[in-house]
N, C-alpha and C positions, 0 to 999 in steps of 0.2 A: 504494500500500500504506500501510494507515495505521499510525501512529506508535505503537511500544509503551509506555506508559507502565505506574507502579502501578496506577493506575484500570480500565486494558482489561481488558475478561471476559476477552478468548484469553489473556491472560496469567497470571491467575488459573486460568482451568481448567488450564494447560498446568503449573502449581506443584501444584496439586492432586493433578493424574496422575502424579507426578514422586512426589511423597512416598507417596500410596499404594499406586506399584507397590513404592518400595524397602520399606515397611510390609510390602507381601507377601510377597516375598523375603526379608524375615527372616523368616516364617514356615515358608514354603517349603523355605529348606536344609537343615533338618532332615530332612524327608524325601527331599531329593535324596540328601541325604548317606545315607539309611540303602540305598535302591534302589543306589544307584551301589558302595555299600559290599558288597551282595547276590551280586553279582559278580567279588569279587575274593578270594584266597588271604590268608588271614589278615596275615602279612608283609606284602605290600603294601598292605593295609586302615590296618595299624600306622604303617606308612610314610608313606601318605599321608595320612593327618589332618592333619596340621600344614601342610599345604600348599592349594592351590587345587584340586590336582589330586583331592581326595577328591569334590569335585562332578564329574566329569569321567569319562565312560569310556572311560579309557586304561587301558594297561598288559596284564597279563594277565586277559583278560574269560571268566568262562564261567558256565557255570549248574551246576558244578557244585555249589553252595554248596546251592541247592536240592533237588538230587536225595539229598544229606548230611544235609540235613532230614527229608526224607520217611522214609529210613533210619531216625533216630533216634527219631521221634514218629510217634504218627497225628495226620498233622494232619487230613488229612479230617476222621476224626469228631471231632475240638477243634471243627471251623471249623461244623460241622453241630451242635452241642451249643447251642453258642453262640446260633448264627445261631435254633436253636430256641426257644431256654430266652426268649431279646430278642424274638423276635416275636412268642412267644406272650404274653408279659409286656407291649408296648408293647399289643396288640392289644385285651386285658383291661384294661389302664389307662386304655387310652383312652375304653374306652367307660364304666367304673366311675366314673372320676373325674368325666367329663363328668353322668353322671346325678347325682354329689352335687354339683357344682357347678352345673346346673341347679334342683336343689331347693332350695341357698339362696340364690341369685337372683331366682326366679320363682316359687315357694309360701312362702306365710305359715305358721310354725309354730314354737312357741314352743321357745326357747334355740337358733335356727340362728347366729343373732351367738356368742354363747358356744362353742358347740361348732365354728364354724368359725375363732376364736381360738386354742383349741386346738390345731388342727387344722395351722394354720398356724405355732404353738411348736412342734410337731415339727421343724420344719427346724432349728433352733440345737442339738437331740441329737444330738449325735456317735454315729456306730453302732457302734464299740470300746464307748460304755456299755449297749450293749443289744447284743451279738453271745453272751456266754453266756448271759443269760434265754434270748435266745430259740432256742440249741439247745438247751439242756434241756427248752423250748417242745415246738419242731419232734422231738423226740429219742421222747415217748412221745403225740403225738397219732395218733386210728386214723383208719386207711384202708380203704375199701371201691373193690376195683379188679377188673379181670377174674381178677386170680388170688386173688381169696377177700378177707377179713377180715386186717388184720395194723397192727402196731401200731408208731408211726416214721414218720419221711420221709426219715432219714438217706439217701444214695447212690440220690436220685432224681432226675426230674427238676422233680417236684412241689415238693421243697423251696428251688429256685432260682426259683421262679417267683411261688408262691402268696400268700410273704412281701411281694411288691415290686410286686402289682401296683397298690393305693393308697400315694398319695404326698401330701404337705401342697404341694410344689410342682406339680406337675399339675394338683390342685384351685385350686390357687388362680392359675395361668392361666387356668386356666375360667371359674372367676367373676369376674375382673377385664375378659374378653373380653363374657361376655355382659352384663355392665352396659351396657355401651356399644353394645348392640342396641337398635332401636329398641324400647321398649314399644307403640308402634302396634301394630305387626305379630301381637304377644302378643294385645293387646286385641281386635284384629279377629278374630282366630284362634279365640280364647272367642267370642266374639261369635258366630260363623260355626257353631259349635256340636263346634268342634273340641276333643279330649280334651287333658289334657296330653302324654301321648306322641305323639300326634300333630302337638302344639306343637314337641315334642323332636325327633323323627325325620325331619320335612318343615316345620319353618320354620327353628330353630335351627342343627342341626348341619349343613344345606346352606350358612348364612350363615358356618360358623365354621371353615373350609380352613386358614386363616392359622394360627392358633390352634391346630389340628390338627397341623399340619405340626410347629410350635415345639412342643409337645409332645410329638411322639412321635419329634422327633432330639434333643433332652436324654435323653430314658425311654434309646432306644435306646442314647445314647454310656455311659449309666451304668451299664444291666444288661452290654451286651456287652465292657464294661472291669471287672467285677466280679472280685476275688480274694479277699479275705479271706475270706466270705464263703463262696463254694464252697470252697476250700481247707480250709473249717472241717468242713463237711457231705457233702462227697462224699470217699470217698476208694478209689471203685473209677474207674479208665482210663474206662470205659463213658460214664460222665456225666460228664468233667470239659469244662470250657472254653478256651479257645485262652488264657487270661491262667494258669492253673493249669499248663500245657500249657508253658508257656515256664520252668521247673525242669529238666526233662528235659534244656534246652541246659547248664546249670550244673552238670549233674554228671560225673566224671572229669575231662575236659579239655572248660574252654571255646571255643568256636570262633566265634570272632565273627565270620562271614562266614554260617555257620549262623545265629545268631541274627537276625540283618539281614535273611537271605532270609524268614526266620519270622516276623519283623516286618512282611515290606511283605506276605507271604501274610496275612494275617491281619487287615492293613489297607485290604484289598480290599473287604471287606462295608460297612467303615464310611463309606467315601468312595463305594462305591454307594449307600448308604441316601442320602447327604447329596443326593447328584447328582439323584436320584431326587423330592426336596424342598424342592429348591433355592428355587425360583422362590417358594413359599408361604411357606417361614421366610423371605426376605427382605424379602416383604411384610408378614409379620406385623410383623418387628423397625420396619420402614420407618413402620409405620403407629401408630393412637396408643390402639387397641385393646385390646393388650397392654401393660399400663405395672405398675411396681415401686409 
């Protein structure tokens, strides 16, 4: 058996693995702590915080805390609101953003530098300075919908979605990713007598998973963690979101074993979306495609 010194790889990996797992683990407890917390009678929730024993399911275990929830809220349609308002919204970013980020990449046309400057100073505005323009925006623009001519978006689901589906960050993964595509492939593809959208549709965005992926679990973490926002705009049950949805724990008596079950419900879609993406955001991040 050979001799470990500083120099040996195995000893190097075996320090690496060591810091990363506890890295993750302080990530981690947090949501041990709220699941494990989901299960317990307020008093002992109290109780055991200050101890080890709050990652731990010991004590008095039950689900009641959940069925307290369901009581209290709907969460179904929180969790259905949500899950709609984020995927119709990433689904329309994705492909929005991608088509303006394709065009100033890959077509010449005059002020696309300037106007994607722009574009890209959006990100440094704070959206507290632009959340009342833009309900008194959203407040008297018209609609044409299946029930007739009417005028508003207030307490829809339009107005949670339509706002947010371009972004100055979106766009500008897009273009940072397809720089870094080969121009061959473009070239041959003109060449070949191929249109732009057909440049777009079957050369591009089959090349661009990685990029895909890294966009649409930031789009997703941001719309489906949204409250000001809705809080501002909706204010009938019908259309609110599982983040507007967690008030309802805070009124009369807080019950914070309630709250916790409502937390990890709630936290279901988001760690599915991830799960579900995993392997493409970590090669986008891995890779040198996507860069700041």
């Amino acid at each position: 058996m050979a001799a470990i010194n500083p120099d040996n790889h195995g000893l190097r990996l075996v320090t690496r693995y060591v810091v990363l797992t506890l890295i993750a683990l302080i990530f981690v407890f947090p949501l041990v702590f709220m699941v494990m917390s989901s299960f317990k009678p307020d008093l002992q929730l109290l109780r055991d915080a200050s101890s080890i024993r709050a990652f731990l399911p010991v004590g008095d275990i039950s689900t009641n805390n959940y069925a307290a929830a369901f009581n209290r809220a709907p969460i179904g349609l929180f969790v259905f609101n949500s899950v709609l308002v984020t995927g119709v919204t990433v689904l329309l970013s994705l492909f929005l953003c991608s088509l303006a980020a394709f065009s100033f990449v890959f077509l010449e046309w005059k002020g696309r530098n300037v106007l994607l400057s722009i574009i890209i100073a959006t990100l440094i505005v704070p959206f507290e300075t632009i959340a009342i323009p833009l309900l008194l925006l959203v407040s008297k623009l018209p609609w044409i919908g299946f029930d007739g001519f009417s005028i508003g978006w207030l307490n829809t689901y339009r107005v949670q979605i339509i706002p947010w589906i371009a972004d100055g960050l979106t766009i500008f993964l897009f273009v940072q990713f397809f720089k870094d595509l080969p121009r061959d492939l473009i070239e041959a593809s003109r060449v070949e007598g191929a249109t732009w959208w057909q440049i777009y549709t079957k050369v591009v965005m089959p090349l661009s998973g990685p990029v895909i992926a890294t966009a649409a679990i930031l789009k997703f973490l941001v719309m489906y963690n949204q409250y000001l926002w809705p809080l501002i705009v909706v204010q009938e049950e019908t259309y609110r979101p599982v983040m507007v949805g967690l008030q309802y724990f805070f009124q009369l008596n807080t019950a914070w074993g309630e709250i916790m079950a409502y937390l990890t419900i709630i936290t279901v879609p988001v760690l599915a979306f991830y799960l579900v993406l995993q392997r493409a955001f970590i090669a986008s991040i891995a890779s040198t495609g996507v860069k700041g």
